[in-house]
N, CA, C and O of each residue as an XYZ file, in Angstrom:
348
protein
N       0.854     -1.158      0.000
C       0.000      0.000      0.000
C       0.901      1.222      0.000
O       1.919      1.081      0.677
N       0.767      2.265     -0.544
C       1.231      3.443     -0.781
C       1.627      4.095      0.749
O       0.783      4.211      1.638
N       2.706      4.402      0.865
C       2.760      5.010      2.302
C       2.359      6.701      2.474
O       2.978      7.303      3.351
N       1.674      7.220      1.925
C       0.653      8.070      1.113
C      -0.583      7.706      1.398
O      -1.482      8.512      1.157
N      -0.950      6.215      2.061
C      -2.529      6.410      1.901
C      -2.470      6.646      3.435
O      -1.656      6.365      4.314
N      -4.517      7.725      3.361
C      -4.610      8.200      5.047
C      -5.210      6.744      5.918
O      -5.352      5.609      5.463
N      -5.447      7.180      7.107
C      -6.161      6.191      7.845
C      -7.584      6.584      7.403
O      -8.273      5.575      7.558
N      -8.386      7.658      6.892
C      -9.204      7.934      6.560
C      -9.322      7.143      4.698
O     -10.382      6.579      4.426
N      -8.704      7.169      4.096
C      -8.532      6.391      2.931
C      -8.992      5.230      3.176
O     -10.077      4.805      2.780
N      -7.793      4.352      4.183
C      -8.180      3.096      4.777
C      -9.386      3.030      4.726
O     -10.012      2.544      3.784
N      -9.878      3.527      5.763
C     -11.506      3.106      6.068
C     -12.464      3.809      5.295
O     -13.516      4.109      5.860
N     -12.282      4.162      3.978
C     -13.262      4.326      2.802
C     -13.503      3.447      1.714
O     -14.382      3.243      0.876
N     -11.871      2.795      2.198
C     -11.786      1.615      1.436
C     -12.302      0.207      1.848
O     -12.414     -0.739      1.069
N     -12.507      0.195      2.747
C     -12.824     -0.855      3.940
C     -14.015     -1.032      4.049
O     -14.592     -2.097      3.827
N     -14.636      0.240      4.490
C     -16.095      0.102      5.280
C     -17.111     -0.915      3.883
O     -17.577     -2.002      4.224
N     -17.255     -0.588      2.935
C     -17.928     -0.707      1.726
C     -17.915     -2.557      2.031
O     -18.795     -3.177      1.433
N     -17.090     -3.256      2.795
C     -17.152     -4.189      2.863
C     -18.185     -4.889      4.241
O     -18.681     -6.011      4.137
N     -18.318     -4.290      5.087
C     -18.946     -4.201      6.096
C     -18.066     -3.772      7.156
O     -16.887     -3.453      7.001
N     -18.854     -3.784      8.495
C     -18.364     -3.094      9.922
C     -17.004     -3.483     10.370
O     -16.712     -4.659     10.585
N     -16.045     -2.353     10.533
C     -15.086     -3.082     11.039
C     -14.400     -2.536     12.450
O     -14.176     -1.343     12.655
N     -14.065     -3.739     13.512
C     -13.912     -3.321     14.231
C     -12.357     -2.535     14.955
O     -12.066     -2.094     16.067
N     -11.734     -2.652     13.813
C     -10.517     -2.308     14.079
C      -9.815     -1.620     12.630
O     -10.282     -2.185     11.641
N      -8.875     -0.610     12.301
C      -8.121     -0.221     10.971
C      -7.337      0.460     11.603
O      -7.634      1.310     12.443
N      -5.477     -0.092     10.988
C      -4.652      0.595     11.350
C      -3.334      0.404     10.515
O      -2.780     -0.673     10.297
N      -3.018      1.384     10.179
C      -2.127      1.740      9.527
C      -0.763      1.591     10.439
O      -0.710      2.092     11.562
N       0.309      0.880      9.879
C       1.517      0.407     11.136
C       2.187      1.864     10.739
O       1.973      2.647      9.813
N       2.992      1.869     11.735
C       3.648      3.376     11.392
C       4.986      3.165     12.268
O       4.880      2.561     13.335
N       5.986      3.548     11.933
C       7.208      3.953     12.585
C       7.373      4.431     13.644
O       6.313      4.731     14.193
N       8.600      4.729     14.416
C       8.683      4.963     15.328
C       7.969      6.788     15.521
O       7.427      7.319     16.491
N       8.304      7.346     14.066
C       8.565      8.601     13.985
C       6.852      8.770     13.027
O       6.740      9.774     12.324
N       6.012      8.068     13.063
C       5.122      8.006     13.056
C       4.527      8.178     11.457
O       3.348      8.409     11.189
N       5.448      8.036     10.628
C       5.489      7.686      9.137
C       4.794      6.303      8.824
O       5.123      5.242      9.355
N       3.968      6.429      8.057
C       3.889      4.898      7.720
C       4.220      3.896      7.154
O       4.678      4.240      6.065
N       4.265      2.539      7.295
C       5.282      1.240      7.040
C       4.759      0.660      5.263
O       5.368     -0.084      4.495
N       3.751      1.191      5.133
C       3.253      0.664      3.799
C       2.387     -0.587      3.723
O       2.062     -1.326      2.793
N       2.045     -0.556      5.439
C       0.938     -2.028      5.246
C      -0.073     -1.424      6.533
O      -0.058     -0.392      7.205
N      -1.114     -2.877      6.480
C      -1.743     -2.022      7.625
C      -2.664     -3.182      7.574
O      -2.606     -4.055      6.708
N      -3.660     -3.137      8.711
C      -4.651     -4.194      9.376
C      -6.069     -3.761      9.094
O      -6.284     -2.594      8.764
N      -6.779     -4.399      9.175
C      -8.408     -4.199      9.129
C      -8.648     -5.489      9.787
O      -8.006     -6.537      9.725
N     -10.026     -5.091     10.619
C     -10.522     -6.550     11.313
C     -11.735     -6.533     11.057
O     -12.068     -5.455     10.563
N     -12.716     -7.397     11.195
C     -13.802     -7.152     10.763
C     -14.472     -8.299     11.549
O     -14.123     -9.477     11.624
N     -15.712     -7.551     12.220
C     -16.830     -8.935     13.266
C     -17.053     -9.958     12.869
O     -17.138    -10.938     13.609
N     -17.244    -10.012     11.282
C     -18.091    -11.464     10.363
C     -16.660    -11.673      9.579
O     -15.833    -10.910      9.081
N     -16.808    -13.268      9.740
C     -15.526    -13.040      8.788
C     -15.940    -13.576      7.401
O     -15.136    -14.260      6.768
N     -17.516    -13.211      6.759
C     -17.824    -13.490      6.036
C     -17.808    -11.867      5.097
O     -18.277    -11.576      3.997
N     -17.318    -11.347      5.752
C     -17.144     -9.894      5.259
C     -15.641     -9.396      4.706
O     -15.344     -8.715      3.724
N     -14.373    -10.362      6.311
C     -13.050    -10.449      5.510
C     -12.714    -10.879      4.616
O     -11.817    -10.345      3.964
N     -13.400    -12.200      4.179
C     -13.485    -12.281      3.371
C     -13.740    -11.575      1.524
O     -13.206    -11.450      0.422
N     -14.763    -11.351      2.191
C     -15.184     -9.809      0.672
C     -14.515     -8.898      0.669
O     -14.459     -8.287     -0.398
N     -13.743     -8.405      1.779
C     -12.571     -7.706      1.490
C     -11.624     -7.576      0.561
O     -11.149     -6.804     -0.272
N     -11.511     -8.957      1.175
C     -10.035     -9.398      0.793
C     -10.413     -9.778     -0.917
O      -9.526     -9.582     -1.748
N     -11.417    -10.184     -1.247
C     -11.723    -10.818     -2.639
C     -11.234     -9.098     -3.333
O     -10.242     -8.651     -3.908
N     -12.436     -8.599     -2.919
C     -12.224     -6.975     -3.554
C     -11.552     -5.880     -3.821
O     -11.660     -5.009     -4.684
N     -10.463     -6.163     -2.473
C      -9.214     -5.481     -2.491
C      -8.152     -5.676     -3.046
O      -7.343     -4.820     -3.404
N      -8.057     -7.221     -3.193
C      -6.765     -7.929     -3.687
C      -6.883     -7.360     -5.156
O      -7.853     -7.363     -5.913
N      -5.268     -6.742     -5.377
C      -5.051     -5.878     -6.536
C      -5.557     -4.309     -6.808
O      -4.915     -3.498     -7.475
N      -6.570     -4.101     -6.294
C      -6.988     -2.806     -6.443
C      -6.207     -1.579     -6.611
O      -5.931     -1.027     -5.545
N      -5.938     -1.221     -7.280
C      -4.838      0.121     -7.546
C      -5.326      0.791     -6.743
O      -6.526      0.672     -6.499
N      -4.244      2.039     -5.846
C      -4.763      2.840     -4.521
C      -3.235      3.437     -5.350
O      -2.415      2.665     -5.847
N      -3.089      5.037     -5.354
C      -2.650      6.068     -5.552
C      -1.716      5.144     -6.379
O      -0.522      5.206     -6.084
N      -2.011      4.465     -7.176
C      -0.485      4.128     -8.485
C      -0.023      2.844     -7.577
O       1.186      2.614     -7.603
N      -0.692      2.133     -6.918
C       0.005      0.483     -6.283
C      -1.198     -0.219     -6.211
O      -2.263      0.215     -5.772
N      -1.031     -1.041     -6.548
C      -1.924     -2.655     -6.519
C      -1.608     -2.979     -4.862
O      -0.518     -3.122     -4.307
N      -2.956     -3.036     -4.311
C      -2.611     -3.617     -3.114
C      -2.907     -5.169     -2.961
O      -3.803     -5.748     -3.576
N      -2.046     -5.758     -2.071
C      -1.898     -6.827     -1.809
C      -2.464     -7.183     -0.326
O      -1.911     -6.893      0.735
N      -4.230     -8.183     -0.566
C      -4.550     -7.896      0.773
C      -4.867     -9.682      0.791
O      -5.258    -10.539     -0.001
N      -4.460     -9.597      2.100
C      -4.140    -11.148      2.246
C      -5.085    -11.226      3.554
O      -5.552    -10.179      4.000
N      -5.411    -12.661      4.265
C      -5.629    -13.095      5.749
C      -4.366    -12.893      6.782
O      -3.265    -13.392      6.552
N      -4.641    -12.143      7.890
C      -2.874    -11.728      8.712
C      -3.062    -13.112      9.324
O      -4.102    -13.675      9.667
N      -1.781    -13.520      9.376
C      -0.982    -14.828      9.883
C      -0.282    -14.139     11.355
O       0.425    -13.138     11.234
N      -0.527    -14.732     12.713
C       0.537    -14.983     13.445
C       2.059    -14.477     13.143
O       2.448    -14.617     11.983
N       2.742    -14.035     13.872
C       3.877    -13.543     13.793
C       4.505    -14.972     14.672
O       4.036    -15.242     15.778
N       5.533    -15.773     14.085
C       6.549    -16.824     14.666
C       6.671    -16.037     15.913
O       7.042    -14.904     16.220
N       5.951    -17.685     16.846
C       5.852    -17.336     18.226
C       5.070    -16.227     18.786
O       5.449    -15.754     19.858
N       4.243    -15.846     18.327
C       3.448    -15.890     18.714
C       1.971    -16.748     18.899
O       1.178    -17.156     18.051
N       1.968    -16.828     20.307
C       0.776    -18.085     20.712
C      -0.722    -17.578     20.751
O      -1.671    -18.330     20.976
N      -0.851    -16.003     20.468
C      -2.123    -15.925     20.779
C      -3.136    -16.196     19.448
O      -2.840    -15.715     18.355
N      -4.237    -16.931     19.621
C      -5.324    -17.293     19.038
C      -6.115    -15.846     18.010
O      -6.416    -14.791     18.569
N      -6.265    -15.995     17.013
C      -6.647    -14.897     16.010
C      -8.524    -14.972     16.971
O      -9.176    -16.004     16.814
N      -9.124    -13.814     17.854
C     -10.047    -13.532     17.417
C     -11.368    -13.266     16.982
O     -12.488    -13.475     17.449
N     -10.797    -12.606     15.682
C     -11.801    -11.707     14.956
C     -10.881    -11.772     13.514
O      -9.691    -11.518     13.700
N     -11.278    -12.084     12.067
C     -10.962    -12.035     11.388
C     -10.436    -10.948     10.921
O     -11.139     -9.942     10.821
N      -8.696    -10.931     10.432
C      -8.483     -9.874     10.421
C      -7.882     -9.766      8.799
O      -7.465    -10.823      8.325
N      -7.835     -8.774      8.106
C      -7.057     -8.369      6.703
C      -5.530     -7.137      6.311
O      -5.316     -5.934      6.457
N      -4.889     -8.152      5.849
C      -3.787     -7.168      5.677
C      -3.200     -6.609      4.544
O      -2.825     -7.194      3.528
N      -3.155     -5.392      4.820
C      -3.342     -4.329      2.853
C      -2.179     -4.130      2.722
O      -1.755     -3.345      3.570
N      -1.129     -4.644      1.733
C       0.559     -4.070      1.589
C       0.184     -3.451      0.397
O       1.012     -2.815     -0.255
């Protein structure tokens, strides 16, 4: 994802899919953003449609790449709420 897009972008892009309970843009220490970012969503019959709809979508000149977020190695905690991740 464009490190250019707002958190307000995010969730214009998002909502259209249904309610979500979480959107966040990862950001640096210095509070720039990383070029990826999270969406969660209550139904995960909705992350789903997200993710169908988003995957590829051009956003300011980049195809985003939105996948199901995976666990970070070692980490043990249990996903949840279905969540989506926009690079």
């Amino acid at each position: 994802m464009s490190k250019d897009v707002s958190d307000a972008e995010l969730n214009e892009l998002v909502n259209p899919f249904g309610v979500t309970t979480s959107v966040e843009i990862v950001r640096n220490p210095e509070g720039l953003s990383k070029g990826f970012g999270f969406v969660e969503y209550g139904d995960e019959a909705n992350a789903r449609a997200a993710m169908a709809g988003l995957d590829g979508k051009d956003v300011r000149g980049q195809a985003l790449k939105v996948s199901e977020a995976k666990p970070r190695k070692g980490d043990n905690k249990p996903a949840t709420t279905p969540a989506v991740e926009a690079q």
